[in-house]
N, C-alpha and C positions, 0 to 999 in steps of 0.2 A: 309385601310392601306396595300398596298404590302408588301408582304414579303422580296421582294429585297430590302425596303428603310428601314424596319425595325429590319431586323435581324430575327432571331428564335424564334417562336411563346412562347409565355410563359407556362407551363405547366397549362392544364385547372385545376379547384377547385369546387366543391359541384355543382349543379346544370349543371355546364358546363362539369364537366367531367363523369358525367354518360350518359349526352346525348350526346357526346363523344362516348365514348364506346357502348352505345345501337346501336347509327347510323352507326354506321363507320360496327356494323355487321349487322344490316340491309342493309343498301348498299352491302357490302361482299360478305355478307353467304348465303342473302334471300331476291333473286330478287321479290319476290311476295311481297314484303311492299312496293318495288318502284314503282308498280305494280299498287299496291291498292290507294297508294296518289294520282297516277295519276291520275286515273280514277275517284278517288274526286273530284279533279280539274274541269278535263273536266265535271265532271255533272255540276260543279256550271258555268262551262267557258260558257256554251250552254246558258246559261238563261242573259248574259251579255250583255249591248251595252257599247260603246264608249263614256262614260261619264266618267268626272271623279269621283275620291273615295277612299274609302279604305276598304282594306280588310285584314282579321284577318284569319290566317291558325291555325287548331287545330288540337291537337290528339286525340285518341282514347277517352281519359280520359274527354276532352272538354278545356284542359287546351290550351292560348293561345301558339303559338311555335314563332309566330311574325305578326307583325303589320307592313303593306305596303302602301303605298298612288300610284296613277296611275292620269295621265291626260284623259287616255283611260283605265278602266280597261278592256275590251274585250282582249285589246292587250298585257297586261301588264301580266294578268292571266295567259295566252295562254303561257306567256314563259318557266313559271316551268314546260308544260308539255314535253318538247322538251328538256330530262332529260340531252343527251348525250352534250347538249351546257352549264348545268350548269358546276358553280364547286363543287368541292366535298363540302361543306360546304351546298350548296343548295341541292343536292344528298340526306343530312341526312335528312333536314328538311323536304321535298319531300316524303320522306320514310316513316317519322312521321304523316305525314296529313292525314286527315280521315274527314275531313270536313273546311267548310270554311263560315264566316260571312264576308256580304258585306254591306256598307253604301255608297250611295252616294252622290254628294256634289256638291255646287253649278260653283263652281270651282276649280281647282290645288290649290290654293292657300287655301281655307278653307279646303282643304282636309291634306294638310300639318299640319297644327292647330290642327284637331283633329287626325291626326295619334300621334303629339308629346300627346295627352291627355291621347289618349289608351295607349300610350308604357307606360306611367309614372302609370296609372293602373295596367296594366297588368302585367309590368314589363318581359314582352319575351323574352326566353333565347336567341334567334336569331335575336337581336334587340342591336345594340348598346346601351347600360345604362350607365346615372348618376348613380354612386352610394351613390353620395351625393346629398339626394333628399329635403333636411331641406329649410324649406321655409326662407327667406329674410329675416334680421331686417330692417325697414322703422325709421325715426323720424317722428312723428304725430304732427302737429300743429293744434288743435282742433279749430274749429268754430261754434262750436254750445253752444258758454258760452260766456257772456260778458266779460270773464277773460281768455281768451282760455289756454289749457293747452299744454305742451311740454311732449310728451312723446315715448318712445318706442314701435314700433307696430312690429306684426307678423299675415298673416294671410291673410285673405279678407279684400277688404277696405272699410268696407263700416259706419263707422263713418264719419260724415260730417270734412274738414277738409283738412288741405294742407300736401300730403306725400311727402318726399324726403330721396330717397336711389337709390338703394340699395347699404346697406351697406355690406363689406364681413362679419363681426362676429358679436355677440353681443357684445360683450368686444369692437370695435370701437364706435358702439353706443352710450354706456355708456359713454364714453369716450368722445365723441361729445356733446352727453348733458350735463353732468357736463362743460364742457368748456363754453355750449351754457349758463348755468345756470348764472353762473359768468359773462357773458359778456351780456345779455340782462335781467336776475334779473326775469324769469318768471315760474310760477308754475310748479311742477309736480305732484301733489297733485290729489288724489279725488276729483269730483265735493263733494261726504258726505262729508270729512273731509275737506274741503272747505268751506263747508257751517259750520260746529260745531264748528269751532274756534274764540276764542274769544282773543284771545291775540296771537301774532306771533309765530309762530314756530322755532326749530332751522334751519330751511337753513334761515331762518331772518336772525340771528344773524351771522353766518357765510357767510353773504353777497352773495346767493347765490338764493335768491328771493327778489321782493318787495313789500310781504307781501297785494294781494290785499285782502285776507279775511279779514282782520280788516282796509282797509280804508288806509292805508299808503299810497296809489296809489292811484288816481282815474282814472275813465275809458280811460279819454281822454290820458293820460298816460301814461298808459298800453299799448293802443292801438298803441304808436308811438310806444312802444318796441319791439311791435308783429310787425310792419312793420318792424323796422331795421332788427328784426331776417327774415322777409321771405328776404328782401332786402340781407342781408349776404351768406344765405341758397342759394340764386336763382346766388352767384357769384359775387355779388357786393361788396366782402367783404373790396375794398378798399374804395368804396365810405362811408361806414359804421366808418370805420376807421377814416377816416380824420374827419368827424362828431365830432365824440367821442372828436381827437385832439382839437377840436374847442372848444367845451365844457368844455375842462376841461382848458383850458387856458384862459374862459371869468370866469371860477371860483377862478381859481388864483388870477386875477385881481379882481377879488371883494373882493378880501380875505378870501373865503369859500372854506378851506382849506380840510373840510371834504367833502364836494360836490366835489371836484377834487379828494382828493383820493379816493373816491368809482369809478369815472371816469379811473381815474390810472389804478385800479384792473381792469373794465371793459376792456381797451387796454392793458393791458397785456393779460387776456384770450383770445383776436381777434390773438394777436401774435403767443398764444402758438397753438389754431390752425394750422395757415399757418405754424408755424414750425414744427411741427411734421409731416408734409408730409413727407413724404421723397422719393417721388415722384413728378418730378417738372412737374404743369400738366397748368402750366397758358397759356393761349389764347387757348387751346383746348374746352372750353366751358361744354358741357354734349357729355359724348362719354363712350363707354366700350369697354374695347380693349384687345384682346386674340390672344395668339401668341400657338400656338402648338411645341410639342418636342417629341421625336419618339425614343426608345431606349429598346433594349432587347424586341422586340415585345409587349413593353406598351407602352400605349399613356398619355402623361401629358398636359395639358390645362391651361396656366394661363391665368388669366382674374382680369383688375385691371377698377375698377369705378370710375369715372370723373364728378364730377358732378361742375359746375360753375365754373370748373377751379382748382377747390379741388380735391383731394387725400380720396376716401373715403374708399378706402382700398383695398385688394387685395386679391383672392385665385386660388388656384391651383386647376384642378378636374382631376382626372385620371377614363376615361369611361370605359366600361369594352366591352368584347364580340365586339372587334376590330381587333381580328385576318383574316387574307383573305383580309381585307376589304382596300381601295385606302385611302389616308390620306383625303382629298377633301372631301370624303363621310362620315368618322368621324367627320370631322370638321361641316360639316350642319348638320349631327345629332345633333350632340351636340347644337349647335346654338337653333336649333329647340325643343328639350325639355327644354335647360335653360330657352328661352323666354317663355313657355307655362304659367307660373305664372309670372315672371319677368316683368314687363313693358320695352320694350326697348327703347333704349338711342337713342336720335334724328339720331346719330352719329356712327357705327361700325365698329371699326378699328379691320383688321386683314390681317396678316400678310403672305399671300398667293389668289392667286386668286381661287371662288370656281365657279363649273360650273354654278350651279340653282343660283345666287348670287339674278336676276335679282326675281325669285319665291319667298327666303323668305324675301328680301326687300316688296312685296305686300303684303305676308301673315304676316309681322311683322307692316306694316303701317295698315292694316286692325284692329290688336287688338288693334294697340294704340292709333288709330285713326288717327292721322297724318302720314306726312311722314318720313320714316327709310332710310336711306342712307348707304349700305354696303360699303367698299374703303380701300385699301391698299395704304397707306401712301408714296411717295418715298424720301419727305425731308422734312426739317422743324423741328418745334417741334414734328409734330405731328409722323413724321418717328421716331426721338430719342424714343419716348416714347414707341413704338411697338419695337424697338431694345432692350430697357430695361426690355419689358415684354418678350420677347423672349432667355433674357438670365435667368430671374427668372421661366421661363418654363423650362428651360435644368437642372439649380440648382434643382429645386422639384423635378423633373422626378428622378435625380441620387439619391436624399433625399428616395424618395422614395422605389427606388431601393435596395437600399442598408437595408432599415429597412424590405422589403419584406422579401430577405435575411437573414436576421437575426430571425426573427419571422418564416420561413419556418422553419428555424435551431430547431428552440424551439418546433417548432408541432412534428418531427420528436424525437426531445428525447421524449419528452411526452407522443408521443403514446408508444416509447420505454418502457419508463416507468410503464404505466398502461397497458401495454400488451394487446393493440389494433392492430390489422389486418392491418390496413392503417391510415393515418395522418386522426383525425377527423376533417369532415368540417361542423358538427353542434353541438354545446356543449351545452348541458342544463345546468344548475346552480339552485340547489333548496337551501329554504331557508324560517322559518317561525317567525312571527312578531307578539307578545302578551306580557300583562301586565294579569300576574294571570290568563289568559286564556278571559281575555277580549278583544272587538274586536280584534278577532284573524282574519291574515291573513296571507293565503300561496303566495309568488313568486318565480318566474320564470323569468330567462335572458336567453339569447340566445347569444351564440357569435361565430366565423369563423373564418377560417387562416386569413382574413382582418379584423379582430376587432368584437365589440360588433355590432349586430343586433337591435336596438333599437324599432325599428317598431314591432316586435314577441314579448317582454317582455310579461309576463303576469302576474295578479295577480288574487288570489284566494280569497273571502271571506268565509274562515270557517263554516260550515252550522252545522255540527254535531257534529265536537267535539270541545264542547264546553268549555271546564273544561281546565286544562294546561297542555294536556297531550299531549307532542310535537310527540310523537308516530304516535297519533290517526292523528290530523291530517297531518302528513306527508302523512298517509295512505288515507285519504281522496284527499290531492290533486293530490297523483298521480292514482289512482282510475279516476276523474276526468280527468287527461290531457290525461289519456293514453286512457281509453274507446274511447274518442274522435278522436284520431287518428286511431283508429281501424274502427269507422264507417266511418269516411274521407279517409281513403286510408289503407281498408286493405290488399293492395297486397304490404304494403312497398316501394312507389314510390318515393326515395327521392329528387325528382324535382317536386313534389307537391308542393302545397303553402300552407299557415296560419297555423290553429293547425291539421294538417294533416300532416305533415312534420314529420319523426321520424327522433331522434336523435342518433349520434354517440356515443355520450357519454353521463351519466348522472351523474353530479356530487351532494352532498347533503353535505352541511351544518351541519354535526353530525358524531357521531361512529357507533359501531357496532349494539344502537338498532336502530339509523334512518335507515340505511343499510340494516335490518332485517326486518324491516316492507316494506320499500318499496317490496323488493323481495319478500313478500309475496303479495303486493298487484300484483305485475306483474304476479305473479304465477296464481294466482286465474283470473287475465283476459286472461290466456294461453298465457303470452309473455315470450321467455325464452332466446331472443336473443338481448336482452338491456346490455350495457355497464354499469355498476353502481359502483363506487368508493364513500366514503364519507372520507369528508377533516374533522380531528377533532383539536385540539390545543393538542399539546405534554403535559407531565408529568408538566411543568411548564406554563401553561394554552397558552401556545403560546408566550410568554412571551421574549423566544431565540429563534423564529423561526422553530423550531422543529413541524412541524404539523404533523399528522399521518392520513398514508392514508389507509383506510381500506376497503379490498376488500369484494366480497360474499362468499367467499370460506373461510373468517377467516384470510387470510394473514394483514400484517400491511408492510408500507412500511414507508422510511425517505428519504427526502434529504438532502443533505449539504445545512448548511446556504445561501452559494452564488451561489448555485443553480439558473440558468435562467429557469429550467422550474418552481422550488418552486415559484419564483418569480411569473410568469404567472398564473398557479393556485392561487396565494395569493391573485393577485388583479380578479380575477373570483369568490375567495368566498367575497371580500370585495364588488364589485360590488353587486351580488347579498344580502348581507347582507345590504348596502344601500337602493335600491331598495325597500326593505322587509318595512324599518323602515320607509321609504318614505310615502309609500301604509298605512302601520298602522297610522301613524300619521297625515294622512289625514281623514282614515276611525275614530280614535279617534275623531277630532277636526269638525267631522259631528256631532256624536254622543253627544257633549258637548255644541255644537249648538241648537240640536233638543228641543223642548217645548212637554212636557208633551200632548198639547192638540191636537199632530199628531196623537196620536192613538185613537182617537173619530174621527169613520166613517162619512164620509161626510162633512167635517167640512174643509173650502178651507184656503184661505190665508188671504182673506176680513174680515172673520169673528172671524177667531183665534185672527186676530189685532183688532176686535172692542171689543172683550172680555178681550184682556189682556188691553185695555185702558178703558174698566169700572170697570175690577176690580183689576188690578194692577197687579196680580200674580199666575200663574193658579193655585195652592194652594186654593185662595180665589174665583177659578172658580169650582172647585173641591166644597168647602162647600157650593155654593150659593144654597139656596132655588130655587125651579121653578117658584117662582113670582120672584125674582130678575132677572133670566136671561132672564126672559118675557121682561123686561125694557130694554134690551142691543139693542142700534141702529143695526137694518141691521139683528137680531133673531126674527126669527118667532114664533109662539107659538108649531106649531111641531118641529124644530128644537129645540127649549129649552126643550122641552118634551124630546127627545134624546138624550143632554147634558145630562139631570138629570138621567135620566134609566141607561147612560154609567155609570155614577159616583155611582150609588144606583139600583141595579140590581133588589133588593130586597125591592123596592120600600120605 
């Protein structure tokens, strides 16, 4: 994106603006780094031919700085060392490098493929990023069950079965399938819970399946229903329609009155689909269409899904590390990490012409297997509809903007407030998770001037202290995150990655004795330059809002009720207080699981099942004689010798 078409670069944030500031006096102050990259370069440039590929620049650290693809890398390498023709943005990076990984490929085009793999790994600060990198919700139509099931997928596909999306959110998914539920009557259910039922369930009753567990259906059926749905699904949703019509008006005339209205309900949900478009997408068939919007040196992307003609939803992505850069070379980035999981759309509408168009049409038909077709629309439907995405691109972009603004506001009192040196751009959030000191467990969120960090979260399971003593382990798990950071990066790089990263601030879930231990535990790992505040609930347990924030030094501090930074803090300790209770009541709902006969060494899953079906109860596997467990199918006579010893030590 030029800076001419987009205004004034945005001010960089955590990662961007320390390499920022490192580079810009590398360049500066000390031509010997720009020196040193070069000369990396060239070692690795000498060993190259003219194939294509790609290649990974690192630093010193080994961390990557960014991920390139070339048609020739000989020539492509060659150009970072001919310093005086980059721009300054290349300059820093140049200055940064200290080594280089190459891979090459079979073509430009595979090599495109795996550069979007690496960035989406590596995440390189000199790489245009998604920063919404959440995989896709799919609708699953299962075929590997005589009764196939309908359901929500995320992930790899590798269940047998017909996908279709992508959808933007989970929330249209849901959305999709309850409609779909109602208008084709088909499970969502477990194959288990499937099989155990003996009388229908309530989506029966609420007309919302057709009950093939107990027989109300039979296969032949079913099976039309699963056709209408792929038939509906695949775009045919008027042929589907009229059907239905037909049906329920040879029901009328019989006089089955009930058989037409379950038909009724059926064409009303096909309606309530096609109405809630609100995106008019008919004769466009399967297409995804993204129109770009360029403002205050950010970039916004919306991107709305077409699938048979259907509205399957819509989102906005704003990439990051687009400053310098020409719009055309944001726009195929981005293109090219969306697709790297995505399956793309026979069809891609966008609203500008890009140079490589003709590169990621091969490397997009190559994963999909068929052919991709890139095109800028100039009329028809298909132009309205990129004009439409084009203006909900400008809408989000200013949406955006404007809550940036607002949220920068709030980092800026905050740090005020907690009498921080500069706006933090990594916040830890502690916080711990116990019933009487049983499965106890310590977390950790992460969150930045752009929001919560979801990927960094972390949790703790409790190892030592074991009793309720929320001290101990506070003490334990910051002992644990922070050693960790010390052996990961202990020159304090905060453009590190994972638990290497140290934070700007730390905040704790307690008063002055959580406050008290942690500083102890930091003291004793010789850290003395950690930010530590704990949020505790006021004199009336939080009750008015009044939390208390309690420094190392013994200060206490308040905010007013309507407080926008109290606010921010409030949902940072509720976040991580979720999280906490999250982690516990899963690591609970393990442990209420587990069977006594997990702790008899050797003892797999084959056999714990043939024991609790001979004797019913491991209680009664516990008392059993050594000639009784002799008799259990699939126990051998030394395995049952080792049951008995485990239970009777003392023979």
């Amino acid at each position: 994106m030029s800076r001419t078409k987009a205004g004034t670069p945005p001010t960089p944030t955590g990662s961007e603006r320390f390499l920022e500031e490192k580079a810009t006096a590398a360049v500066r102050g000390s031509q010997p780094d720009i020196e040193a990259g070069v000369n990396a370069i060239r070692e690795v440039q000498r060993t190259l031919k003219p194939k294509p590929g790609v290649y990974r620049m690192q630093d010193a650290r080994g961390d990557v700085l960014y991920v390139g693809k070339a048609r020739a890398l000989k020539n492509r390498v060659a150009n970072y060392t001919q310093v005086e023709r980059l721009p300054m943005r290349l300059k820093r990076m140049v200055a940064q490098t200290r080594s280089m990984t190459i891979v090459t490929t079979n073509s430009e085009a595979e090599a495109l493929l795996l550069e979007a793999q690496l960035i989406k790994r590596y995440r390189p600060p000199y790489n245009v990023l998604l920063r919404d990198d959440k995989s896709f919700p799919f609708i699953l139509l299962r075929s590997d069950h005589s009764f196939p099931r309908i359901m929500k997928h995320r992930g790899a596909r590798r269940a047998k079965g017909n996908y279709y999306g992508p959808f933007a959110s989970a929330g249209s998914v849901n959305t999709t399938i309850n409609a779909l539920q109602k208008l084709f009557l088909l499970r969502s259910c477990t194959d288990s819970f499937f099989s155990r039922r003996d009388r229908p369930c309530l989506l029966y009753q609420i007309k919302r399946c057709s009950a093939p567990c107990v027989g109300r259906i039979d296969e032949a059926g079913y099976a039309e229903l699963v056709g209408e749905a792929k038939d509906f699904l695949a775009g045919k949703s008027s042929a589907v329609q009229a059907k239905i019509e037909k049906q329920m008006a040879q029901a009328a005339e019989a006089l089955d009155f009930e058989t037409a209205a379950i038909l009724r309900d059926r064409l009303r949900a096909a309606t309530f689909i096609q109405g809630s478009q609100a995106i008019n997408a008919a004769g466009v068939g399967d297409a995804d269409v993204f129109a770009m919007a360029t403002k205050g040196g950010q970039v916004g992307i919306q991107a709305f899904f077409i699938r048979g003609g259907q509205n399957w939803g819509h989102r906005a992505f704003f990439p990051r590390h687009t400053e310098g850069l020409e719009e055309e070379a944001v726009f195929s980035a981005f293109l090219a990490q969306f697709y790297e999981e995505v399956p793309p759309a026979k069809t891609i509408l966008v609203d500008r012409e890009l140079p490589d168009r003709e590169l990621l049409e091969e490397a997009f038909g190559e994963s999909a297997g068929r052919a991709v077709a890139i095109s800028v629309p100039q009329r028809g439907d298909r132009r309205r509809l990129l004009e439409q995405a084009s203006r909900n691109a400008v809408e989000a972009l200013e949406r955006r903007l404007a809550e940036t603004s607002t949220q920068a506001a709030t980092m800026r009192e905050t740090a005020e407030f907690l009498d921080l040196p500069d706006i933090p751009q990594r916040i830890e959030v502690y916080d711990n998770s116990h019933i009487q000191g049983t499965n106890s467990v310590g977390a950790m969120i992460v969150a930045g001037p752009e929001g919560y960090l979801k990927n960094q979260y972390r949790k703790f399971n409790i190892r030592k202290a074991q009793s309720n003593d929320d001290f101990a382990m506070m003490r334990e798990v910051m002992e644990r995150r922070f050693s960790r950071a010390l052996k990961e990066d202990p020159d304090r790089a905060t453009q590190g990655k994972g638990d290497g990263m140290w934070p700007d601030l730390v905040l704790i879930d307690g008063g002055k004795g959580q406050v008290s231990a942690v500083m102890d535990t930091l003291e004793e790992l010789g850290i003395e330059d950690v930010n530590v505040v704990g949020v505790a609930k006021g004199p009336h347990h939080g009750r008015d809002g009044r939390e208390v924030f309690h420094f190392p030094d013994g200060r206490e501090k308040t905010l007013p009720t309507n407080s926008p930074v109290l606010f921010y803090l409030q949902r940072l300790r509720d976040e991580v207080h979720r999280f906490a209770i999250g982690a516990h009541r899963a690591k609970r709902s393990r442990a209420i699981q587990a069977s006594p006969l997990d702790e008899i060494p050797g003892i797999g899953p084959a056999r714990k099942r043939a024991l609790l079906l001979h004797f019913g109860t491991a209680g009664k596997v516990r008392a059993a004689g050594l000639e009784d467990l002799r008799r259990v199918p699939g126990v051998s006579a030394a395995v049952a010798r080792q049951i008995f010893d485990f239970y009777h030590p003392n023979g």
